[in-house]
Every structure is written in structure tokens, then in C-alpha cells.
C-alpha positions, -999 to +999 in steps of 0.1 A: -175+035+059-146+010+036-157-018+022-150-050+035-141-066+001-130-045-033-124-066-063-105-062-094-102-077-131-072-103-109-078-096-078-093-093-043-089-068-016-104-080+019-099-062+049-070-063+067-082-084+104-075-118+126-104-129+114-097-124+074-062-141+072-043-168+085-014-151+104+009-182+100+006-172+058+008-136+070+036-145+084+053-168+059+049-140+033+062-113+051+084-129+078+124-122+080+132-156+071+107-158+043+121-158+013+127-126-008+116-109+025+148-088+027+144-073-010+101-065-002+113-044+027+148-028+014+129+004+009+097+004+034+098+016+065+092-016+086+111-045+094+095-082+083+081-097+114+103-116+133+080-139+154+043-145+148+030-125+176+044-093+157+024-108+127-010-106+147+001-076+167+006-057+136-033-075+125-047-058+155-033-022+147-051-031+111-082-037+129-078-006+155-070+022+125-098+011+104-124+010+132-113+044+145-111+052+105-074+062+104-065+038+080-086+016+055-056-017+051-062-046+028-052-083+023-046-089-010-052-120-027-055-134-063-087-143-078-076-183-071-068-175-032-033-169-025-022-136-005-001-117-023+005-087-005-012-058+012-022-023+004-031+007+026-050+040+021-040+064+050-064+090+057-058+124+069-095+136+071-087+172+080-065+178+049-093+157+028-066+138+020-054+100+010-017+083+009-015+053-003+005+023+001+013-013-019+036-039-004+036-067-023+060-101-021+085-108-045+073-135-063+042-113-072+061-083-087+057-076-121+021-086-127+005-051-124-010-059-096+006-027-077-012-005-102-046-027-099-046-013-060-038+018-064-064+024-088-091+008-068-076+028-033-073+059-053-116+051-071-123+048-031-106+079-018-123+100-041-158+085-050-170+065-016-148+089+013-149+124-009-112+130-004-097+155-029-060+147-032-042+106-030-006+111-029+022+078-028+057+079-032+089+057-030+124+064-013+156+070-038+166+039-052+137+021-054+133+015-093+108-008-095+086+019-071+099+044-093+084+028-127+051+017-110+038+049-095+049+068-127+032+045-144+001+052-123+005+086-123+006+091-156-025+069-162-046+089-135-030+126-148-016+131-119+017+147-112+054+151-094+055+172-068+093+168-055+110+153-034+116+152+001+157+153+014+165+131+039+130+116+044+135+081+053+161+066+079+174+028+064+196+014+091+228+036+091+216+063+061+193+082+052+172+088+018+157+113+002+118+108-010+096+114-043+066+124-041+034+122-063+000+133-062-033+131-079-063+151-072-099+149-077-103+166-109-073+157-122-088+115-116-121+124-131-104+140-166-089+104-173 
């Protein structure tokens, strides 16, 4: 039903599995003492992994949601090979509808390549699984969230639809959430 592999003008989306990725780089990008770890996950609702076995646990919940077709979760690497991040299209089939998801490391913000995902999630959601809305979002505070999914939005015509008060629980507080959506016809007037 999702593709295995979806690329991109830079890059490549591969499905999320063991047998896909190193977990040791899975790891080392996303783990708590990696480097710029603490700033990628300031605003997502998961902690870095902490030990390599929560690297390939999490792997295995990857492989389990996309073979019951609950979640279609992709590496993503750049066209020369490194993993820069990972994306997720979250399907609610009874609602015919998508929410996506970009998580990216730091070194790799900036590029676009946030956008690049969404668009090909969003081209999947509506021409290959017949979904009729996508929606995404980002928790108060998150600016660089903020300026990508407008971007996106506005280059897809899609729109605000509000936000959400006390959404999302960050250690001790709790944030409020935008929230953004794009529908079928409003994709296919770009």
C-alpha cells in the first residue's frame, strides 16, 4: 500500500525498518547525548533515545504501524547517503484523514528539506491512499515549525484552523497547539 522508497529533487525517503537503517546512526542522530539532540526534541512529544535498544524498539513500532497500515514512517536521507531525519504520515482511515510529521536534526535545518517531505507525504495521502484532508501543526514557541508549515501551507492553499489550548505537556507546563490543514481540492487548485 506505501511505497518502500519516495524520492525528491534532494532527497530520499525509505521506509522506516531494522533492516533499512543502521540503528547505531539512528541512534547517534537522535540520541540524548547527540549533539543538538536537546533543541530537535524541545517541542516534539518524545524524548531522544537514551540507550540503543529504545532506538530499535522504537524501529519495530515503525515496522508494526506500517504493516497494520497505521502509520506510513520514513528515514530520510540525502541524495549522497546520510540520514537526516525522519517523517511520518499518520493515518486515521475512518476520518479519510492524514497528519503529518517532520523531525529532522539540527545540522539539517534550514535546507527546505521539511517542506520537500511534506509535500511528497501530503502527494501520497491524497493521490496513492485517497485521503481528503493532511493536517500538521507545531506547539507555541516553536518558530522555526511556525515559518515552515506556513510556508507549506501557503504553497499547498491550505489553511489555519486554530489552535488547540493546552495541547501538549513539556516537562512541568503545558502548551497550547496550531493547527493547519489542507484538503484535497484545495492541493489539486495549486
Amino acid at each position: 500500500m506505501f511505497p518502500e522508497q519516495v524520492e525528491t529533487d534532494s532527497l530520499d525517503l525509505i521506509q522506516m525498518s531494522l533492516a533499512n537503517v543502521d540503528v547505531f546512526g539512528l541512534y547517534d542522530l537522535f540520541g540524548k547525548e547527540s549533539k543538538g539532540t536537546e533543541d530537535v526534541f524541545e517541542y516534539i512529544p518524545q524524548e531522544p533515545f537514551t540507550t540503543i535498544k529504545d532506538a530499535q524498539e522504537w524501529l519495530a513500532v515503525a515496522e508494526s504501524e506500517w504493516e497494520d497500515r497505521e502509520s506510513a514512517r520514513y528515514l530520510v536521507f540525502r541524495s549522497d547517503g546520510t540520514l537526516v531525519g525522519l517523517t511520518v504520515l499518520s493515518l486515521e482511515w475512518n476520518r479519510k484523514k492524514g497528519d503529518l510529521a517532520v523531525i529532522l536534526a539540527k545540522p539539517y535545518w534550514g535546507n527546505g528539506y521539511a517542506q520537500e517531505c511534506a509535500m511528497v507525504l501530503t502527494e501520497l495521502a491524497f493521490d496513492r491512499l485517497d485521503l481528503e484532508v493532511v493536517t500538521l501543526g507545531y506547539d507555541e514557541g516553536n518558530d522555526r515549525s511556525k515559518a515552515a508549515i506556513e510556508s507549506f501551507i501557503d504553497r499547498v492553499d491550505g489553511q489555519y484552523d486554530g489552535v488547540t489550548r493546552n495541547a501538549t505537556r513539556r516537562g512541568n507546563r503545558v502548551v497550547d497547539a496550531h493547527n493547519y490543514s489542507v484538503t484535497k481540492e484545495q492541493y489539486r487548485q495549486e
